[in-house]
N, C-alpha and C positions, 0 to 999 in steps of 0.2 A: 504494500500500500504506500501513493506517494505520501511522504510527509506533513505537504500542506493538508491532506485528508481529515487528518487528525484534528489540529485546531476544529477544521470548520462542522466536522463529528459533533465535538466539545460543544461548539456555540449555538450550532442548533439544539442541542439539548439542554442545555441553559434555557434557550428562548423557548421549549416546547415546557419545561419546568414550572418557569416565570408565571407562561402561558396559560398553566394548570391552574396555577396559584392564585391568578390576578380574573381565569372567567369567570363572567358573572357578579363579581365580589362586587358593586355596586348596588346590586338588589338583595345583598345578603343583608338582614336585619339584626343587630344584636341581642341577643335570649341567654337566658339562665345561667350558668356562671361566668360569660364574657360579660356581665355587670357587674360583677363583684370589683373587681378594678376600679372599672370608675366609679362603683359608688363610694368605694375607700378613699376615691383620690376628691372626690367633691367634700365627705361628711372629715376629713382631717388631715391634720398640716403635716409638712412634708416631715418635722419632729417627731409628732404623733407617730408616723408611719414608720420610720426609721427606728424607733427607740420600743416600739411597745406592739405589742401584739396581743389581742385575746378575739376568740374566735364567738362574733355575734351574726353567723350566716353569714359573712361574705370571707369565703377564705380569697384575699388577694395575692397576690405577689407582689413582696416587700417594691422590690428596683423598678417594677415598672410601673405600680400605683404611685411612688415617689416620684418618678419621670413626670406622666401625666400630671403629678398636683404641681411641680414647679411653672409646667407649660402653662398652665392653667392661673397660676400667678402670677407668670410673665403675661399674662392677659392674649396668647396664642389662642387660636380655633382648637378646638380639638374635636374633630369631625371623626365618622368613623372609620374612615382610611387613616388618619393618623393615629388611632388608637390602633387599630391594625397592622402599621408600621414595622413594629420589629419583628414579630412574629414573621410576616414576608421578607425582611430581609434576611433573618437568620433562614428561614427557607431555602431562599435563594442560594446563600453562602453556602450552605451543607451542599449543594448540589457541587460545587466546585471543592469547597475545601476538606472534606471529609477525603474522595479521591486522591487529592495531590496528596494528604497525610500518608496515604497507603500505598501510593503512588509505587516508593523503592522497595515497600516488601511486597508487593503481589504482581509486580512490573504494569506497564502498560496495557496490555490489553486486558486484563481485568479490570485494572482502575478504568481503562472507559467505558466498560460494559455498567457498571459501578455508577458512572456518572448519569447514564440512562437509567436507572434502576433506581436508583433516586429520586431523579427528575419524575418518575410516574409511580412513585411511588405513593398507592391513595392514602395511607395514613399520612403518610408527613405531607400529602398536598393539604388534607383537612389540616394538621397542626397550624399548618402555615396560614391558613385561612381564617385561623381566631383569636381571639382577646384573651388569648390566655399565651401561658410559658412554655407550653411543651415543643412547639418550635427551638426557641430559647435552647431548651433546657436538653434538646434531642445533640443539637450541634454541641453545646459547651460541653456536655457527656462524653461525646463520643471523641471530642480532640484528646481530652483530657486524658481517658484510656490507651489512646493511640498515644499519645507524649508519655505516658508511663511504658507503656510498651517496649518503646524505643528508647528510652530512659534504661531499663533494666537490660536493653540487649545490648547498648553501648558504650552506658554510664557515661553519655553528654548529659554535663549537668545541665544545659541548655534545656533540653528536654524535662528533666527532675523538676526545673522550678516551672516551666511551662504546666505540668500535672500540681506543683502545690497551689497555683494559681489556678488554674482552670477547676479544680474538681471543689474546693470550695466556692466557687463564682455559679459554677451550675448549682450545687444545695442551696445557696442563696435564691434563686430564682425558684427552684422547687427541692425541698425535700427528700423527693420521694426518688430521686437521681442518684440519694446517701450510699448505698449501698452497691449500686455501680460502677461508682467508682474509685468507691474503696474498696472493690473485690481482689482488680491488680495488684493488692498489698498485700492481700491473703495470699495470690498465686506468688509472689514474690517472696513470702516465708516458707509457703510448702517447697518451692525449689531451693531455698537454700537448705533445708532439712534433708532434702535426697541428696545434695551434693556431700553436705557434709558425711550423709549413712554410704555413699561411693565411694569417698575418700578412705573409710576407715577398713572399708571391705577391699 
């Protein structure tokens, strides 16, 4: 395959992603827990939000209910394509940057098949399509694992502090990402326990 193929593979599946992400999304109306956000980011200040938590029916997310209430008293629109905002750009991003992360251990032509597969992928086009984190929280997961990964295969600390940063930046956004990726630390003990039981045998 010529060369130039490749890019223009890539960029069509970017735009058929985007594509996914963005039809329709005009006539899509906000329901049931894509209000929780905003109504955290209207009913309290961006302190409230940052410093305190107790769960009264709206479970929000800390960073982006704080986003919204800044925008919101910087006196900005907050229509629902900007509320919408991150969740399609991290979409977006995972299309491209989850592959290049995997890019040198699974070579090229998996990473592009990867890129396609992504891009039409219907759970993360719906993620991408709501008022909520799992967008977010799919992409910051999954770098973070991958930087631990490659962390542990080649002890770039580059990597190491990319995983200390990234895997509590995702729990900040959701929770419920805890134990994803914090599992790379458990596979990183068990392997050091078999090296050691190989060494001694």
């Amino acid at each position: 395959m010529h060369r130039a193929v490749g890019p223009v593979l890539l960029a069509l599946a970017l735009l058929l992603g985007v594509g996914l992400r963005l039809w329709g999304l005009e006539r899509q109306v906000l329901i049931g827990d894509e209000l929780h956000t905003l109504n955290g980011a209207i009913a309290r200040s961006v302190g409230e939000i940052l410093t305190t938590w107790t769960y009264d029916g709206a479970d929000y997310c800390v960073p982006l209910t704080a986003l919204f209430r800044m925008l919101r008293a910087l006196g900005a629109p907050i229509g629902e394509m900007v509320l919408r905002a991150p969740s399609l750009v991290a979409g977006a991003a995972a299309i491209a940057l989850v592959p290049l992360a995997l890019h040198a251990r699974i070579g090229r032509p998996a990473a592009h098949v990867l890129v396609w597969l992504l891009a039409i992928s219907p759970l993360l086009v719906l993620y991408s399509r709501i008022v909520r984190s799992y967008a977010i929280v799919a992409l910051l997961g999954a770098l973070a694992v991958l930087a631990f990964e490659r962390w542990w295969r080649t002890r770039d600390r580059r990597f190491g502090i990319a995983w200390a940063v990234l895997a509590p930046l995702a729990c900040w956004f959701h929770l419920v990402v805890g134990p994803f990726v914090a599992a790379p630390v458990l596979y990183a003990a068990i392997d050091m326990a078999l090296a050691r039981d190989a060494a001694r045998a």
